[in-house]
VOKOLFI-981345 format. One record per residue (C-alpha): residue in one letter; x, y, z. Coordinates in steps of 0.5 Angstrom, whole numbers, plus 500, padded with zeros to 3 digits. Example, Ala and Ser with C-alpha at 12.3 -4.5 7.8 and 13.67 -1.06 7.14 Angstrom:
residues 2
A525491516
S527498514
//
This chain:
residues 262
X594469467
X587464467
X581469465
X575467469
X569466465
X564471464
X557469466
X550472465
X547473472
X542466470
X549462470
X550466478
X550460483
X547460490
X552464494
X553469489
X545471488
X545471496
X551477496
X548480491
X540480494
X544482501
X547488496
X541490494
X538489501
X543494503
X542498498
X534499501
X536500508
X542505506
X537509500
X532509506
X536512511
X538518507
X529519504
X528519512
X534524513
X531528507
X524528508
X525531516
X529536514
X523538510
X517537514
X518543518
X519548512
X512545509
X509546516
X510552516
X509554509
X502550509
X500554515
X502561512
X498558506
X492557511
X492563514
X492568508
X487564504
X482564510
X483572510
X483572502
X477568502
X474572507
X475578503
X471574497
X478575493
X479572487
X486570489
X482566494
X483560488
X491561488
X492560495
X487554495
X491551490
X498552492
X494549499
X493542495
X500541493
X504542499
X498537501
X501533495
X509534497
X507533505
X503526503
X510524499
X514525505
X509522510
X510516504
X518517505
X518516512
X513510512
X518506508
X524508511
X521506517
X518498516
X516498524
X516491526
X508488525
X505487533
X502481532
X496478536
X489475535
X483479531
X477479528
X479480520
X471482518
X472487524
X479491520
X475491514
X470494517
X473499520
X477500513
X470500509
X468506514
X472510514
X472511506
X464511506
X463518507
X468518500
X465513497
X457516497
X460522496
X462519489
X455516489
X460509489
X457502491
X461499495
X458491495
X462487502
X462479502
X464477509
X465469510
X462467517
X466460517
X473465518
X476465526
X480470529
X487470526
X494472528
X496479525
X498485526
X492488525
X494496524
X499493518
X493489515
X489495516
X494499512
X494495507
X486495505
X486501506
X491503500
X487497496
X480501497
X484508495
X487505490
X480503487
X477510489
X482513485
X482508479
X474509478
X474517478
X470518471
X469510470
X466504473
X461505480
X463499484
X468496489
X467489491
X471487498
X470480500
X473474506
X473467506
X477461509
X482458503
X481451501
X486449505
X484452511
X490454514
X490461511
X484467510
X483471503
X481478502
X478480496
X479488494
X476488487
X473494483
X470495475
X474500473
X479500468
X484494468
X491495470
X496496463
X500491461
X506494461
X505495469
X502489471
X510487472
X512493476
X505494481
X509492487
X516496485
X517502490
X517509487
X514506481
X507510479
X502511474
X499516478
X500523477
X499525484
X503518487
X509516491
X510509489
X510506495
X503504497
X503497494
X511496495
X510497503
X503493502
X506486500
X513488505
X507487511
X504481507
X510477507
X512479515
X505476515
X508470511
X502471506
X501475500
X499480496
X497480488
X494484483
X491482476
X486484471
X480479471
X478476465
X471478466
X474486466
X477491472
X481490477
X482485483
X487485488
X488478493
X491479500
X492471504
X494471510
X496465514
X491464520
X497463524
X503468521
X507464524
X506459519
X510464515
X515465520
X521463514
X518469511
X520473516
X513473521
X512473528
X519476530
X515476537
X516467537
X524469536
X526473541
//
């Protein structure tokens, strides 16, 4: 009987590195499937305790009951569960990006808005760079949006008791065929042992996280053929570089512009 040899998975060749990303693709689409069942089962529940939860603590604060504090706190961590559930479905979902002409300053724009009012809460400084050479761009602009939103967050909560400042920049590459936004904050840097895991779902730092913000971030930058990547400068804190083809259908091996291949 002839022994095939044992090979490392170094030594795999083409097709079978193809067959086991395949698996592993369909590992993903399978665990996403049985997240999305799980986390419509338990919404409802969650509704429903959240808004008996709302309602007594609204009676409880009324009152001035000191009891007030623990209905505020149970409030706050079905919040929690209900946002990891909302995370689920996100990625159970991976929606196909629409793509069409927009203006980058004017997503980023939108983005720094809606968390201004967090940010003077915090007395932050929020410092924007836009480059007025940048042209409209090709892209799904609720995808993109959706990405600048977790990288503001993320510096939000990444400078809670240290560092005042979030840096949001734009300019045109040197080749000149894609757009680089710049999300960079002065807070601690990212440690080394989970700069290699940033991008992994379900793996967080946070005690409050799910995991999956920054996996479903890069997933939307590669169906825009571009890129997501986090470092820790040498200068101190942390940056985060989103390139994004102006065209996406430059990418279109990595999967951008499904719309052209219809």
């Amino acid at each position: 009987m002839a022994l095939l040899p044992d090979r490392g998975d170094h030594e795999q060749n083409p097709a079978e590195r193809e067959l086991a990303a395949l698996l592993h693709t369909e590992k993903l689409a399978a665990l996403g499937q049985l997240a999305a069942s799980v986390a419509h089962e338990l919404g409802n529940p969650l509704s429903i305790i959240s808004s008996s939860l709302q309602y007594l603590h609204e009676r409880l604060a009324a009152a001035s009951d000191p009891a007030s504090d623990f209905t505020m706190t149970a409030l706050a961590n079905v919040e929690r569960m209900q946002e990891l559930l909302r995370s689920v479905l996100d990625f159970a979902a991976m929606k196909q990006p629409e793509f069409e002409q927009a203006d980058l300053k004017e997503v980023v724009s939108e983005v720094l808005r809606f968390v201004a009012a967090e940010c003077a809460r915090r007395n932050l400084t929020v410092a924007v760079a836009f480059d007025p050479a940048l042209p409209s761009i090709r892209m799904d602009a609720r995808g993109v949006a959706q990405i600048l939103l977790n990288l503001v967050t993320n510096s939000l909560d990444a400078l809670a008791g240290s560092g005042s400042k979030i840096e949001v920049s734009t300019r045109l590459a040197d080749d000149r065929r894609s757009a680089i936004v710049v999300v960079a904050n002065d807070g601690p840097p990212i440690p080394c042992e989970v700069l290699p895991h940033l991008f992994r779902p379900f793996h967080t730092t946070k005690d409050t996280g799910t995991g999956l913000g920054l996996y479903l971030s890069r997933q939307i930058a590669n169906d825009h053929g571009g890129e997501l990547a986090g470092e820790n400068p040498a200068a101190g804190g942390v940056r985060f570089t989103l390139t994004l083809p102006l065209d996406a259908c430059h990418g279109e091996v990595h999967g951008g512009c499904p719309d052209r291949r219809r």
